[in-house]
N, C-alpha and C positions, 0 to 999 in steps of 0.2 A: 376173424378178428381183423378187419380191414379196417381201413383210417375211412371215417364217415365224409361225405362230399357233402355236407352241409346242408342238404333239401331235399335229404330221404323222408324225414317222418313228417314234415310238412308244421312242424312248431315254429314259431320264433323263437331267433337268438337273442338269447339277454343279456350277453357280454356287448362292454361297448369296444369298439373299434378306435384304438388309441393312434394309430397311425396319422389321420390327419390332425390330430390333437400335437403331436411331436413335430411335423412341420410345422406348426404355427408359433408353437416352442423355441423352433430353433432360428425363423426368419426376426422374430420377439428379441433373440439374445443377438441374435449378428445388430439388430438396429439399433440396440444400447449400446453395444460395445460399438459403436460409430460413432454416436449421439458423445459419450461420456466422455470428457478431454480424459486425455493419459499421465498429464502432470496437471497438479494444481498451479495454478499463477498466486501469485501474492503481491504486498506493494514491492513497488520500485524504491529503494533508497539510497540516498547517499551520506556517504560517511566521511568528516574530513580525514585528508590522512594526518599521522604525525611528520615533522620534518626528517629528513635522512641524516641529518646533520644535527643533533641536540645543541652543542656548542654555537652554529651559525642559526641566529635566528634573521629569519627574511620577513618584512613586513608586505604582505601583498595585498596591493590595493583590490585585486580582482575579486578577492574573498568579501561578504557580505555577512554579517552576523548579527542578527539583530536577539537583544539580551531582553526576558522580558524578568526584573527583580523584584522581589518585592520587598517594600518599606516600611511595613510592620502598621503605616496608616490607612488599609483598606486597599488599596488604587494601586499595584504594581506602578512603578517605573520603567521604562525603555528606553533599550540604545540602541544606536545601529553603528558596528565597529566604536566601540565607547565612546559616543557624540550621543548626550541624553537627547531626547525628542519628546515632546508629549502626545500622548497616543492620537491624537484627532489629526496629526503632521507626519506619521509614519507613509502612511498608504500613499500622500503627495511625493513625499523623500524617495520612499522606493522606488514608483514609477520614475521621478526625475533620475534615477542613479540608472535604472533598467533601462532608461529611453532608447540610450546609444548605444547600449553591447549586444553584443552576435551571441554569447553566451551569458543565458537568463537561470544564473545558481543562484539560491543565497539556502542561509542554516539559520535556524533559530534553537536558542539555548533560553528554558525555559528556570527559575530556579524550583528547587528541589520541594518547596511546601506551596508551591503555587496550586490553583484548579487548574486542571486542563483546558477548561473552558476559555481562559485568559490567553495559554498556547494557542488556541486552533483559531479565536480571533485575529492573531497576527498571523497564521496561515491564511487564513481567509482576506487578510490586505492582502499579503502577497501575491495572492493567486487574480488580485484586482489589478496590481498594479501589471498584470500580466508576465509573471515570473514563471518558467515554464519546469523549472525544478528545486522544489524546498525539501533540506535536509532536517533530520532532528540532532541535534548533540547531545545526548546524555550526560550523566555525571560520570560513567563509565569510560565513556569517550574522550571529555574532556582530562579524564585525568589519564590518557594516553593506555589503556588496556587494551 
């Protein structure tokens, strides 16, 4: 009752041979697990903050907020820091305000029954006028939560 050395009786083996089948397994999983980032990225945002000081308010010209409302006659309205614009003089306004600053922020506050469609328009000046970071304000936001 001896352990058989495989090529006494002269038959084929019909088991398969999983060994290189396992290295290829495992060279397979090390190169996913390389390949595959280990955190997801998501967007970048910014948020205004609220002031530290409820009581002191500061008016800061450096903040950009362009409002996009709507008037109930089809056509939202826009402002930028509440100075109305008509939409076809945004994309000029913005670039003129961005030309000179070192730091290229602004936020857009869209209202609450608008399309998004109308939002991502005035991203899309923005990103013309070569603004290199647009925030969203929510209603959440604006109401300080």
């Amino acid at each position: 009752m001896g352990m058989g050395g495989g090529g006494g009786t002269g038959k084929a083996v019909s088991d398969i041979n999983v060994t290189p089948l396992i290295d290829v397994l495992l060279v397979l999983l090390i190169i996913f697990m390389v390949i595959v980032p280990v955190t997801p990225k998501g967007l970048d945002t910014l948020i205004p903050q609220p002031p530290k000081n409820p009581q002191q308010e500061v008016v800061n010209d450096r903040t950009i907020v362009v409002q996009i409302l709507a008037n109930g006659k089809g056509e939202p309205s826009y402002k930028i820091n509440e100075d109305a614009f008509p939409k076809s003089q945004i994309e000029s306004k913005l670039a003129e305000i961005f030309a000179t600053r070192q730091e290229k922020v602004m936020f857009v506050q869209g209202g609450a029954d608008l399309d998004f469609g109308k939002v991502a328009e005035v991203i899309d000046m923005g990103h013309q006028a070569e603004v290199d970071n647009i925030g969203l304000i929510t209603p959440r936001i604006a109401a300080g939560q």
